[in-house]
C-alpha positions in Angstrom: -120.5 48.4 -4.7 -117.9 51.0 -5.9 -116.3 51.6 -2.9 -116.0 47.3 -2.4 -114.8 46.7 -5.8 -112.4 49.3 -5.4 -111.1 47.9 -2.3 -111.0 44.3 -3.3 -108.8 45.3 -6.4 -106.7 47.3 -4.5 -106.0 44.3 -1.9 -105.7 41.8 -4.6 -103.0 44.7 -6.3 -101.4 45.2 -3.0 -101.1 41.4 -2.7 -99.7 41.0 -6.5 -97.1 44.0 -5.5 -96.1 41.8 -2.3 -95.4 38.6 -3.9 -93.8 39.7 -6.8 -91.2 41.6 -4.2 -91.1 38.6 -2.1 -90.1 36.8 -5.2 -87.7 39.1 -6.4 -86.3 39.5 -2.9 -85.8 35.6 -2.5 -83.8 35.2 -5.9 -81.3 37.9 -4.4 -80.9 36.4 -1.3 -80.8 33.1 -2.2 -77.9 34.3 -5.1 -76.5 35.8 -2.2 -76.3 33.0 0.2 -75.2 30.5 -2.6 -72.0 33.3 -3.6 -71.2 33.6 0.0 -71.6 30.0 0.4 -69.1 29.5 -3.0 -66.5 31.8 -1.3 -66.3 30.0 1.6 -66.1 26.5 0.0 -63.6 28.6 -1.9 -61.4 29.5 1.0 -61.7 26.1 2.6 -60.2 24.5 -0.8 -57.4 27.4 -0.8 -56.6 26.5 3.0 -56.6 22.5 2.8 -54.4 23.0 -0.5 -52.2 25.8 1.7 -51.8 23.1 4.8 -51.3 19.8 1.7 -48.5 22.1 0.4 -46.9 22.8 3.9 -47.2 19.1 4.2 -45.7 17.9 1.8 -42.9 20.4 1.9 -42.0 19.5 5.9 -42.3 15.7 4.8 -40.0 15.9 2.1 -37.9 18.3 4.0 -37.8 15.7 6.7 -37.1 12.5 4.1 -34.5 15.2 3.6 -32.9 15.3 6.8 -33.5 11.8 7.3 -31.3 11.2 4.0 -28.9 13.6 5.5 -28.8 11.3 8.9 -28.6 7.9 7.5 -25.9 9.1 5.2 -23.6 10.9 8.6 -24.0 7.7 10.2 -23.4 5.6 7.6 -20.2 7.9 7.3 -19.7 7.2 11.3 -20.2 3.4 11.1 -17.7 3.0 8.2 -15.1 5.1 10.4 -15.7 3.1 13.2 -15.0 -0.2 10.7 -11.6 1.5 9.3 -10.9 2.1 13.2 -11.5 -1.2 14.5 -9.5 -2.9 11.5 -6.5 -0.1 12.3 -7.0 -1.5 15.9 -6.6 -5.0 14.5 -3.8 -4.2 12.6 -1.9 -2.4 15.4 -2.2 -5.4 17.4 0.8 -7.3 16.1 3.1 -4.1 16.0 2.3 -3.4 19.4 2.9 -6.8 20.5 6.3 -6.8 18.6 7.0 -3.8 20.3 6.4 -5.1 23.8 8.3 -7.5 23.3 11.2 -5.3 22.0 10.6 -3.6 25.4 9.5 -0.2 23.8 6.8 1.0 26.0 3.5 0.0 27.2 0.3 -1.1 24.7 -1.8 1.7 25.5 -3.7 2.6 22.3 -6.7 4.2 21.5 -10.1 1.9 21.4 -12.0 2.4 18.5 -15.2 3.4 20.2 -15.6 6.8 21.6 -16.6 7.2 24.8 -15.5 11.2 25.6 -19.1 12.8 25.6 -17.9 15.6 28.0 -18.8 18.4 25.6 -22.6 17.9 25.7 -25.2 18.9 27.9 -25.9 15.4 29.2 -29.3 16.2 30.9 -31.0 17.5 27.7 -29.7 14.0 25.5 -31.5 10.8 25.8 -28.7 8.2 25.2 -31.6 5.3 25.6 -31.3 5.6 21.8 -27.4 4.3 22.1 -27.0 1.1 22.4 -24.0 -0.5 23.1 -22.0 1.5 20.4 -22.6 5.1 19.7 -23.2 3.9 15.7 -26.1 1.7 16.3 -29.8 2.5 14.8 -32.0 4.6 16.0 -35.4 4.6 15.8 -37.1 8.2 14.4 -39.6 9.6 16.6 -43.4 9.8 15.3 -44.8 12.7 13.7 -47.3 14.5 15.3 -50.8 15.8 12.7 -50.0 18.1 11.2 -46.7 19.1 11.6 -44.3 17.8 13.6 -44.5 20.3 16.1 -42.3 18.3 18.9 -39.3 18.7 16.3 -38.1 22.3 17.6 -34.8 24.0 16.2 -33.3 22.7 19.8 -34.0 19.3 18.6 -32.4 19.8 15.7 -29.2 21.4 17.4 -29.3 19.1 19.9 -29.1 16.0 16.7 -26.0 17.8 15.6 -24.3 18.5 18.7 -24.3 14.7 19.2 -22.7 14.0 15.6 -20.5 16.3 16.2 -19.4 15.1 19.6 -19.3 11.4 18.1 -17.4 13.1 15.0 -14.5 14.5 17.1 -14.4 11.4 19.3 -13.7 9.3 16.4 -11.1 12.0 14.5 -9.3 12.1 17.9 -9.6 8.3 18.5 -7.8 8.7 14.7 -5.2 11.4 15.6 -4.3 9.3 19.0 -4.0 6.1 17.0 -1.7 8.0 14.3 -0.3 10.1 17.3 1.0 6.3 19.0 2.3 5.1 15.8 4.2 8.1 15.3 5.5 7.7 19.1 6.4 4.0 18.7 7.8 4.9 15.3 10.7 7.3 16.5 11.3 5.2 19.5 12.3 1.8 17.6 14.7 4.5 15.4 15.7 6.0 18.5 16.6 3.1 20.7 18.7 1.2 17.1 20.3 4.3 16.4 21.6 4.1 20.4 22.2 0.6 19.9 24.6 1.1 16.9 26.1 4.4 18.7 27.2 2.2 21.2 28.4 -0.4 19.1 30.4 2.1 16.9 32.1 4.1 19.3 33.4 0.2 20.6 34.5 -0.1 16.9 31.9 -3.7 17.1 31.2 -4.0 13.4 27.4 -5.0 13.1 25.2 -4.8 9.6 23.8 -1.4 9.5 22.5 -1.6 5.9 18.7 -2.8 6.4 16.5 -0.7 4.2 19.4 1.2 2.7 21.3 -1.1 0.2 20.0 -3.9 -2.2 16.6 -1.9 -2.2 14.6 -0.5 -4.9 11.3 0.7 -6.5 9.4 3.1 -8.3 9.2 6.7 -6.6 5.7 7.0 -5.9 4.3 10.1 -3.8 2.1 9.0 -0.7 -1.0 10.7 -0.5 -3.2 11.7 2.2 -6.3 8.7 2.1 -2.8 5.9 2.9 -1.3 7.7 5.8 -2.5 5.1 8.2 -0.8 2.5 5.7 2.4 4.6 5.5 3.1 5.2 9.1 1.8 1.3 9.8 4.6 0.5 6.7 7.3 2.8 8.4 6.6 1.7 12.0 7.0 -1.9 10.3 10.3 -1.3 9.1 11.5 0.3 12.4 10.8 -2.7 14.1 12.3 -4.7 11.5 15.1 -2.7 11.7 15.4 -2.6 15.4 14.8 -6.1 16.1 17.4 -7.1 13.7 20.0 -4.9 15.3 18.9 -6.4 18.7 19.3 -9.6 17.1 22.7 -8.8 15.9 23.8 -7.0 19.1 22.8 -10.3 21.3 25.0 -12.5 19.4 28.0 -10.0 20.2 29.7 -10.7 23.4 29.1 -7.7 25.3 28.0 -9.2 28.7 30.2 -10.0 31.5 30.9 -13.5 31.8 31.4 -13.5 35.6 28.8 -10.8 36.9 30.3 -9.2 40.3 33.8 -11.3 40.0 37.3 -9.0 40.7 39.3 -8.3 38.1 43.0 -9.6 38.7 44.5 -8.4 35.3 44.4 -6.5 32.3 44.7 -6.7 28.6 47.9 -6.1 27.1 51.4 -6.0 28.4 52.2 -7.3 31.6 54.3 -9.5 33.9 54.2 -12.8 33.1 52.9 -14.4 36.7 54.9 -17.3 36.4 57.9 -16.1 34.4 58.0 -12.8 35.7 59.1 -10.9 32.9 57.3 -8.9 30.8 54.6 -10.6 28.3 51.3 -10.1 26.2 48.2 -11.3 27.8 45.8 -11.8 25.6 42.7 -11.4 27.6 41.4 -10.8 31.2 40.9 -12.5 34.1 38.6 -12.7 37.0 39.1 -13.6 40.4 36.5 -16.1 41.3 35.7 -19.4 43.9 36.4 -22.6 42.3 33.7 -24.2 40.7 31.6 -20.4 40.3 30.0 -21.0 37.1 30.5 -18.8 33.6 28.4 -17.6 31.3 28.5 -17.1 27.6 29.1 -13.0 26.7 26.8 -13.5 23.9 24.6 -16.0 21.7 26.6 -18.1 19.6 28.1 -21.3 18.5 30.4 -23.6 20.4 33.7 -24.6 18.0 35.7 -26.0 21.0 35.0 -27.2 24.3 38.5 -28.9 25.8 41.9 -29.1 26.9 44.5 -26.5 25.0 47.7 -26.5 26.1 48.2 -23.6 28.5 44.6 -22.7 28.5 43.8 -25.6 30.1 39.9 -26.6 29.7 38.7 -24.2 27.2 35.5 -23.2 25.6 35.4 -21.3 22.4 32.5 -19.7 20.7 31.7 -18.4 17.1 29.4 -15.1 17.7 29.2 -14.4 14.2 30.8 -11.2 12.3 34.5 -12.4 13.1 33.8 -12.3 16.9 34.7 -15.5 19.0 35.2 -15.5 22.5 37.2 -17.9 24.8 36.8 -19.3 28.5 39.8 -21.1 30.1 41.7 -22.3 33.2 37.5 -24.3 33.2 37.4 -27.1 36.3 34.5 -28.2 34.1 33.1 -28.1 30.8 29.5 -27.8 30.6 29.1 -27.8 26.6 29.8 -29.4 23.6 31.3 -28.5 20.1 28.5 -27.4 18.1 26.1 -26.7 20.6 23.7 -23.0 20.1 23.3 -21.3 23.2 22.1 -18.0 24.5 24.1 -15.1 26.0 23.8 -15.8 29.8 24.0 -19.9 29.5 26.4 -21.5 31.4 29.0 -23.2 29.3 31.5 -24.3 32.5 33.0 -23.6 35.7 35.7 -21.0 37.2 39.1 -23.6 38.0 43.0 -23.6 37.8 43.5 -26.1 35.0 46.5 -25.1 32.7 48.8 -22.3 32.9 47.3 -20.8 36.4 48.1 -20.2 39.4 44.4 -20.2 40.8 41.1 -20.5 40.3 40.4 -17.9 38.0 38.8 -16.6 34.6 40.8 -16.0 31.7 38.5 -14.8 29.3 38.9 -13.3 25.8 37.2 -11.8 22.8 39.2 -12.5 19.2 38.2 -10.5 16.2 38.7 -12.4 13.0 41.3 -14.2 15.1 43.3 -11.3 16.4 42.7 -10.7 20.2 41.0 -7.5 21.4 40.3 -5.8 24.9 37.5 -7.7 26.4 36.7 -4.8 28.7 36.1 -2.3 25.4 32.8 -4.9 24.7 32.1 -5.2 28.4 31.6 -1.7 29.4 29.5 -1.4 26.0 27.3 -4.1 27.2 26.4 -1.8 30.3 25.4 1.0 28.2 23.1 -2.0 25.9 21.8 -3.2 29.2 18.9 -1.4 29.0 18.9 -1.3 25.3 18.7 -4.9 25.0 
């Protein structure tokens, strides 16, 4: 009975030791399991709060450069306005100057189309759409980064605003470039308009934009360049069209292309007298009835018979110049008709003091007579001028 109660305590003390380690055990290892469970819920919160703040940083870097984009090309588009209203504007001048025979009307368009210094393989232009400022749509963001935007991508963006910036700063330096060019050719070609006309002592007004002018002094700065070199080509035209205006009404054209001449200006023997005498003009050899044309643009103040001069036509040019037309077979004008340099005003005869059909023709400044040949041989060098 001993040796039975003995074991049965022992068991039942064996049994208490067991369970109160099993029970101590557990509470360790479930602490442990519920710390290591803790510390990885902890490092799952550190991580999504790690990826949130990358997140957020690449979308606001990219609302950012998105900012950065919208505002270039809003820069581009308003550019691309100020060039197509410089276009605009150069129309009229370049007009004007085609029809002052000053060159061609090339000028630059104000859409760029030199894309020669990018790689066009790597660039999708389906985003261009008929002008190189249109929208474009942004490309979607891949979870959770936007891994298909690569540094290459982002060069490549600003290759292509950099192309499109040159294009248009060239399209700007071209434009300013042609001004400049049409500019100093309108100076040029008055300045050898009243060369000419000076060394033929013809007077003609050479005071546009240098008396009975004024103003305040006011520096030009860089933003109104355009304006200033659109304000000076302006005047150059002004200038050089009124000087071509001027220099048409002169008589400087021959008034019987081709025709002989049979006599000069000055001293001479009289043909019919035949002693010496003052001839107050030329005169051209030339088939009856071959028609003449005015020198210059002007107004008729005769168109008749007088005396020696037989049928005569006289017209006021303006600036004391008037120019005569005798020995006519027929008159073709009237007094106080306008007409052009080159119109017919009669026809090559004998009437008057002649003795055959021939031109006499003079040029009278303020009523004293000059050497026609002086204004016609300037009119060869204004041929081209004109």
């Amino acid at each position: 009975m001993t040796i039975v109660t003995g074991s049965v305590l022992s068991v039942l003390a064996a049994s208490y030791l067991a369970a109160t380690v099993y029970l101590v055990l557990r509470d360790d290892l479930i602490g442990a399991t519920a710390a290591r469970q803790a510390h990885l819920q902890q490092v799952y919160e550190d991580r999504i709060a790690a990826l949130r703040a990358q997140i957020d940083q690449i979308t606001s870097q990219q609302a950012i450069e998105q900012q950065a984009m919208q505002r270039k090309m809003a820069e581009l588009i308003e550019r691309q306005k100020q060039l197509t209203e410089r276009h605009s504007r150069l129309g009229p001048a370049l007009e004007r100057a085609e029809q002052l025979r000053m060159g061609d009307s090339a000028v630059p368009t104000p859409r760029p189309e030199d894309r020669a210094t990018l790689d066009e393989s790597k660039i999708d232009y389906a985003a261009i759409t008929g002008s190189a400022f249109t929208n474009t749509t942004t490309p979607d963001i891949p979870w959770p980064i936007r891994g298909a935007t690569t540094e290459a991508d982002t060069g490549l963006t600003a290759s292509l605003f950099l192309a499109l910036d040159r294009s248009l700063h060239d399209l700007e330096s071209d434009q300013l470039a042609r001004i400049g060019t049409l500019t100093e050719e309108a100076y040029q070609t008055a300045e050898a308009i009243q060369t000419a006309l000076d060394a033929a002592d013809i007077p003609i007004d050479t005071a546009y934009g240098e008396r009975d002018v004024g103003g305040p002094l006011i520096a030009a700065g860089d933003t109104a360049l355009f304006e200033n070199r659109m304000r000076e080509l302006d005047e150059a035209l002004d200038r050089l069209e009124k000087m071509k205006q001027t220099a048409r009404r002169i008589p400087v054209a021959n008034p019987i292309p081709g025709a002989s001449l049979t006599s000069g200006f000055g001293v001479r023997r009289d043909p019919l007298l035949r002693r010496p005498a003052h001839h107050s003009g030329v005169d051209f050899r030339a088939v009856q009835g071959s028609p003449v044309r005015a020198a210059g643009a002007g107004r008729v103040v005769k168109a008749g018979w007088n005396g020696g001069y037989g049928r005569m036509v006289e017209i006021d040019h303006g600036n004391g110049l008037t120019t005569r037309y005798a020995h006519l077979s027929r008159i073709l004008v009237r007094e106080g008709d306008e007409v052009a340099d080159g119109d017919i005003v009669g026809r090559v005869g004998t009437s008057g003091r002649s003795t055959g059909p021939h031109l006499h023709y003079e040029v009278r400044k303020d009523g004293v007579a000059v050497n026609p040949l002086k204004f016609i041989s300037v009119g060869r060098r204004l041929t081209q001028l004109l």
